[in-house]
N, C-alpha and C positions, 0 to 999 in steps of 0.2 A: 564788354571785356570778356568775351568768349564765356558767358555762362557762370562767370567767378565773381562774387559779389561784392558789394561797393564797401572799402575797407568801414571801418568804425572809426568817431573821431580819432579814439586814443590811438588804432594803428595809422590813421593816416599822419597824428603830430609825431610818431617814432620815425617814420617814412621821409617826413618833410627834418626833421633832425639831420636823418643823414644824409639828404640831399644838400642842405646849409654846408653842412662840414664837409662834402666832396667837391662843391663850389667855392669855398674857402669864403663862405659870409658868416661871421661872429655872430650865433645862436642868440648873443644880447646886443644887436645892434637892431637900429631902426627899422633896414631893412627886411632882414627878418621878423620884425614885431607886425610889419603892412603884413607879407605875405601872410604868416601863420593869423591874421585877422580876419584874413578873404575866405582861408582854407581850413581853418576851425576855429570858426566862431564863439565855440561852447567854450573852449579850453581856453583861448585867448582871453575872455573876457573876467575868470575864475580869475585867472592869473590878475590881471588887472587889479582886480576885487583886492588879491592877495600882493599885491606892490603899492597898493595905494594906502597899505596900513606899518610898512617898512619905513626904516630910515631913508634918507631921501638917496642916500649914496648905495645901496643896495637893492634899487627897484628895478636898476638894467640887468638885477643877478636873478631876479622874483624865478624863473624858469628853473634856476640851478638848484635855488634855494628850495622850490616847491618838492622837484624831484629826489633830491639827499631828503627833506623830512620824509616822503612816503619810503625811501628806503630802510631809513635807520626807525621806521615805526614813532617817529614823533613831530611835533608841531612846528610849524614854520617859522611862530615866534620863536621857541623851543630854540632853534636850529640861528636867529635869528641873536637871542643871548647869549650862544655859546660864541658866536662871533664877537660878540662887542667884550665877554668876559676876560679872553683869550688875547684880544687886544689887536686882530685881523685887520676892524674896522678902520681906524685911523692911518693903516698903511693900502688899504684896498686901493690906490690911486698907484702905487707902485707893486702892487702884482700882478703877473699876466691873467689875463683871461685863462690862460692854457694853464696856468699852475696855480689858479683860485681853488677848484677842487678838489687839488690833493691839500689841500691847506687846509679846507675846512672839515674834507673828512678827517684828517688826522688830528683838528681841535674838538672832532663830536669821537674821535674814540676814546682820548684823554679823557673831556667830559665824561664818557659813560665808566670810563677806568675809575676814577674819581667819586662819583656815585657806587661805587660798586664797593666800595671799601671804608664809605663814609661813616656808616653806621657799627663798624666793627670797633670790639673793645679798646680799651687802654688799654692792653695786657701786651706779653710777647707774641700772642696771635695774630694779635690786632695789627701789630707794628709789623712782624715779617707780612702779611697779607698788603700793608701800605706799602713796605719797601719792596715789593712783586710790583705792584699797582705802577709804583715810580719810575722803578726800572723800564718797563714794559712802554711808559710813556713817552719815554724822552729815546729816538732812534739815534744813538752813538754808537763808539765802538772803536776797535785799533783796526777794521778794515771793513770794506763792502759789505762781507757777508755777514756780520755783527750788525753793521747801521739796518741792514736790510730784512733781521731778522722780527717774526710777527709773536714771538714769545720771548720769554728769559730765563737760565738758569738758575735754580735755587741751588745750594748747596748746601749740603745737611749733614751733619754727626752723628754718629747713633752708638749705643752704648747699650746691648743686652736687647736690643732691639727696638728699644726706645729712642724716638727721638730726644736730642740731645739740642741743637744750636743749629741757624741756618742762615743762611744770607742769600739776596740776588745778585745776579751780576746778568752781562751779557757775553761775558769771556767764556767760552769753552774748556777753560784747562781744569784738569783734572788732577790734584799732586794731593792735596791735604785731606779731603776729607771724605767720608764712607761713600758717597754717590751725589748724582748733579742728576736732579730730577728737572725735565722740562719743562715751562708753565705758561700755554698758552690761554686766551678769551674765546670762545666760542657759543654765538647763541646767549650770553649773558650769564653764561658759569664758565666756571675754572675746570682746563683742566690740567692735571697734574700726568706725565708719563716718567718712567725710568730712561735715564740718557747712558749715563756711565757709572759705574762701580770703580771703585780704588782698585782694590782690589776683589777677586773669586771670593765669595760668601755663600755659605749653605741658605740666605734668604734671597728671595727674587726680588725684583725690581716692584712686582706685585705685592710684597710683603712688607715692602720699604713705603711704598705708597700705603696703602694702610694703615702702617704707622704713623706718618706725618698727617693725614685724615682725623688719623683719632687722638692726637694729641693736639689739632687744629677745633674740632669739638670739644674738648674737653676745656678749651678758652675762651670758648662761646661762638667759635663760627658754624656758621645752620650748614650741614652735612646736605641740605637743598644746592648752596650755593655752588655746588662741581658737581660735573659729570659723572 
């Protein structure tokens, strides 16, 4: 090969991926299962290892499944309960192949959204950080760019520069209340930015965040958990 060295398993199975997919052979069909058998052996047989301990209707997914756990940094089974939790499993005979993956990432973000808010108080912190969590999980909306959006609006009160009252929504209007602070997942913390003011205030968007911070600690959520 001109001096260029002979790939590595793990790049010749990314190689042989997009070779399937420019062929138009399904990544979990049989076909594909010989070849990537001939052309890494090492990686083919792991996999094996790891579908032969699957439910039986999720062994032709063992590829899809291996790849999303090392993404999202967790285990196969892991990835493997969030399926059957979420209730995937029992329709997996009517979803496509082409739209199994947007399925199950969007039931391992819920999952992680979920986790992420489990352990927060009964208080009013607790309950706006679940009702973020909620919102955040379920993509609706009165138009595209609503269902399409990967955070949610809070909307907050404030009175003297304290937080006052706050809710999610995924509506962007703006009529009632002091500012609609952003609130996106990232990396496994929250974070919070300023979106819109009611109205011109001598405090920033910086100072409103802050606010809602320290009045989010002061309910018991770990000042760890956001950026």
């Amino acid at each position: 090969m001109g001096g260029v060295r002979a790939p590595t398993e793990r790049e010749a199975d990314s190689l042989l991926g997009d070779w399937l997919d420019e062929n138009g052979i399904p990544r979990s069909s049989p076909r594909a299962a010989a070849v990537r058998q001939a052309l890494v052996p090492g990686k083919a047989q792991t996999e094996a290892d790891v579908a032969s301990k699957l439910a039986p209707i999720l062994r032709r997914h063992s590829a899809l499944l291996i790849r999303l756990a090392a993404h999202h940094g967790v285990t196969v089974p892991y990835v493997e309960s969030v399926i059957v939790k979420r209730g995937l499993l029992q329709y997996l005979g009517d979803i496509p192949d082409a739209s199994l993956e947007g399925q199950i990432e969007m039931s391992l973000a819920n999952a992680e959204l979920e986790r992420a808010v489990f352990s927060y108080p009964d208080n009013e912190q607790g309950e706006l950080m679940r009702a973020v969590a909620g919102v955040m999980g379920v993509k609706g909306g009165k138009s595209v760019e609503e269902v399409a959006r990967d955070g949610v609006f809070l909307y907050a009160d404030f009175g003297a520069g304290k937080f006052l009252r706050g809710y999610a929504s995924r509506d962007p209007d703006i009529q009632l209340h002091t500012i609609a602070f952003y609130v996106t997942r990232k990396d496994g913390k929250w974070r919070v930015d300023g979106y819109r003011q009611k109205n011109s205030s001598r405090m920033s968007d910086a100072s409103y965040i802050e606010a809602l911070k320290a009045w989010l600690r002061a309910g018991g959520i770990p000042s760890s958990d956001f950026l």
